[in-house]
C-alpha positions in Angstrom: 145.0 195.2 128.4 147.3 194.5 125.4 146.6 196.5 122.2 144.9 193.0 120.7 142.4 193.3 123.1 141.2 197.4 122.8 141.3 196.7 119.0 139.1 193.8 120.0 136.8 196.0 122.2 136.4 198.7 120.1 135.5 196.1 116.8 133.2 194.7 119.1 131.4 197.5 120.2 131.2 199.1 116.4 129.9 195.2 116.0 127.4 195.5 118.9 126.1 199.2 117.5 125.7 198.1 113.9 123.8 195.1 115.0 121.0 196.6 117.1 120.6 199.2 114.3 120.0 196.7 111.7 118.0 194.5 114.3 115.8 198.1 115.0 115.7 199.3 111.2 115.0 195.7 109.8 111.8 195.4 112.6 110.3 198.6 111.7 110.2 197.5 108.2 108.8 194.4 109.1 106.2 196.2 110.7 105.8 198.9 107.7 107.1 196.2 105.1 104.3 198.4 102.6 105.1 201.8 103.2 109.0 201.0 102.8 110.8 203.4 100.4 114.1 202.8 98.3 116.0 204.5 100.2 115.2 202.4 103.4 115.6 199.0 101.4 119.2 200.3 100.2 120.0 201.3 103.8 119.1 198.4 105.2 120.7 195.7 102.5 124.0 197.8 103.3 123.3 197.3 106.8 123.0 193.5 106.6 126.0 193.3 104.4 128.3 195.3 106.8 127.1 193.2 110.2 127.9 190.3 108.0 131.0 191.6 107.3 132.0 192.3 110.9 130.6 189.0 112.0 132.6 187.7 109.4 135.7 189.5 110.5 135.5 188.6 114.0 134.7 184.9 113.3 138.0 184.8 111.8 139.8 187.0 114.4 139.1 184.1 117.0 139.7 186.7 119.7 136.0 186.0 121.0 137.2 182.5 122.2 136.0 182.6 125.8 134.2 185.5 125.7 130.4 184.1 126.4 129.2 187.1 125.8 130.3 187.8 122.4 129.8 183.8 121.4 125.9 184.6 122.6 125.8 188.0 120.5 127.0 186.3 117.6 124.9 183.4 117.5 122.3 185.7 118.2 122.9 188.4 115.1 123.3 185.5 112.7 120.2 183.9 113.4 118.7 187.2 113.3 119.9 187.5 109.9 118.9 184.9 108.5 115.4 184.2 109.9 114.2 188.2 110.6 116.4 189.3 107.2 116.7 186.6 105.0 113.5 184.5 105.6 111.2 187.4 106.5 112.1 190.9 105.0 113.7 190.2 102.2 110.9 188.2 100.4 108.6 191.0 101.2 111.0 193.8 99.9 111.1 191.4 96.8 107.4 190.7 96.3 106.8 194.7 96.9 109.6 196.2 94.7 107.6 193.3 92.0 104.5 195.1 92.9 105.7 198.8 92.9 107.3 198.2 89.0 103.9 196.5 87.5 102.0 199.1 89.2 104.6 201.8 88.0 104.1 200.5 84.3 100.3 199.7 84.4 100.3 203.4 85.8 102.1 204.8 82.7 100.6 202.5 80.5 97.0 203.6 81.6 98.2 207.3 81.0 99.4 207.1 77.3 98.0 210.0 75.4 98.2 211.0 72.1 101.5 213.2 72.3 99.7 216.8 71.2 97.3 216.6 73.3 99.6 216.2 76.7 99.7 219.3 78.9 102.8 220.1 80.8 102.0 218.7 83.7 101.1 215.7 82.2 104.5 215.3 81.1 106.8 216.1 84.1 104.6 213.5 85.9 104.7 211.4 83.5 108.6 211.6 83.7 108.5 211.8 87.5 107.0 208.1 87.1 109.3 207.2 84.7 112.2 208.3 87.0 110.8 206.5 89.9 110.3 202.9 88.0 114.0 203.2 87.3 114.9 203.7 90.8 112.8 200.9 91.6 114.1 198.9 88.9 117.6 199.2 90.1 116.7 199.0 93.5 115.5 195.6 92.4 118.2 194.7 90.6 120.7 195.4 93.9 118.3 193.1 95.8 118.2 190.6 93.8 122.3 190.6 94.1 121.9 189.8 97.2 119.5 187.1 96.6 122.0 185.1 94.3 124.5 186.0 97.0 122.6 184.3 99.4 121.8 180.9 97.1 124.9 180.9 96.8 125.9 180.6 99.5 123.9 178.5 100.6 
């Protein structure tokens, strides 16, 4: 086997891994699309973007000329992508990151006190919140990255 061919291998196997994670991870939040956190929707956007880059790569690479196999994998991860990703989880991450920021900011609205008569507590929670909208916030704005990415694209 020439050197072409193990670099090849090994990029599809890294390819092959990648994918079945992103197919398992993007399922699961399918399945749990309102209990997903932050952290999970940034994982699995990064996810989608590095498959995409690897599919990418290797569509270019042309070395999978021949190679049924890989042909079917690829076909198969791309439609994947965009019918389980881009059609299915990705307007649900939107509609609930929408959902999680108006109920953030309905939350702290409903809470407003007058400012002597706050304890402590009330405070750090109330920053807590205020901490937690902003992750959301940018969580959204990442997403929605991806979204003109995708109309574009498109």
């Amino acid at each position: 086997m020439s050197s072409g061919n193990s670099a090849m291998d090994d990029t599809s196997d890294f390819f092959f891994g990648q994918y079945n994670e992103l197919k398992k991870d993007v399922e699961q939040a399918i399945e749990n699309s309102k209990k997903i956190s932050v952290s999970q929707i940034v994982e699995i956007y990064y996810q989608v973007i590095n498959v995409t880059s690897l599919l990418k790569s290797i569509m270019e690479s042309n070395n999978h000329a021949g190679n049924s196999d890989m042909i079917n994998q690829i076909k198969e991860s791309d439609q994947f992508i965009e019918n389980k990703f881009n059609k299915e989880l990705h307007p649900l991450v939107i509609l609930r990151l929408k959902e999680s920021i108006d109920n953030f900011r309905k939350q702290l609205k409903d809470n407003v006190k007058d400012k002597n008569t706050r304890t402590k507590k009330e405070i750090e929670d109330q920053a807590e919140m205020y901490e937690e909208l902003r992750q959301v916030m940018s969580t959204k704005e990442f997403v929605e990255q991806y979204d003109r990415l995708l109309n574009k694209n498109n």
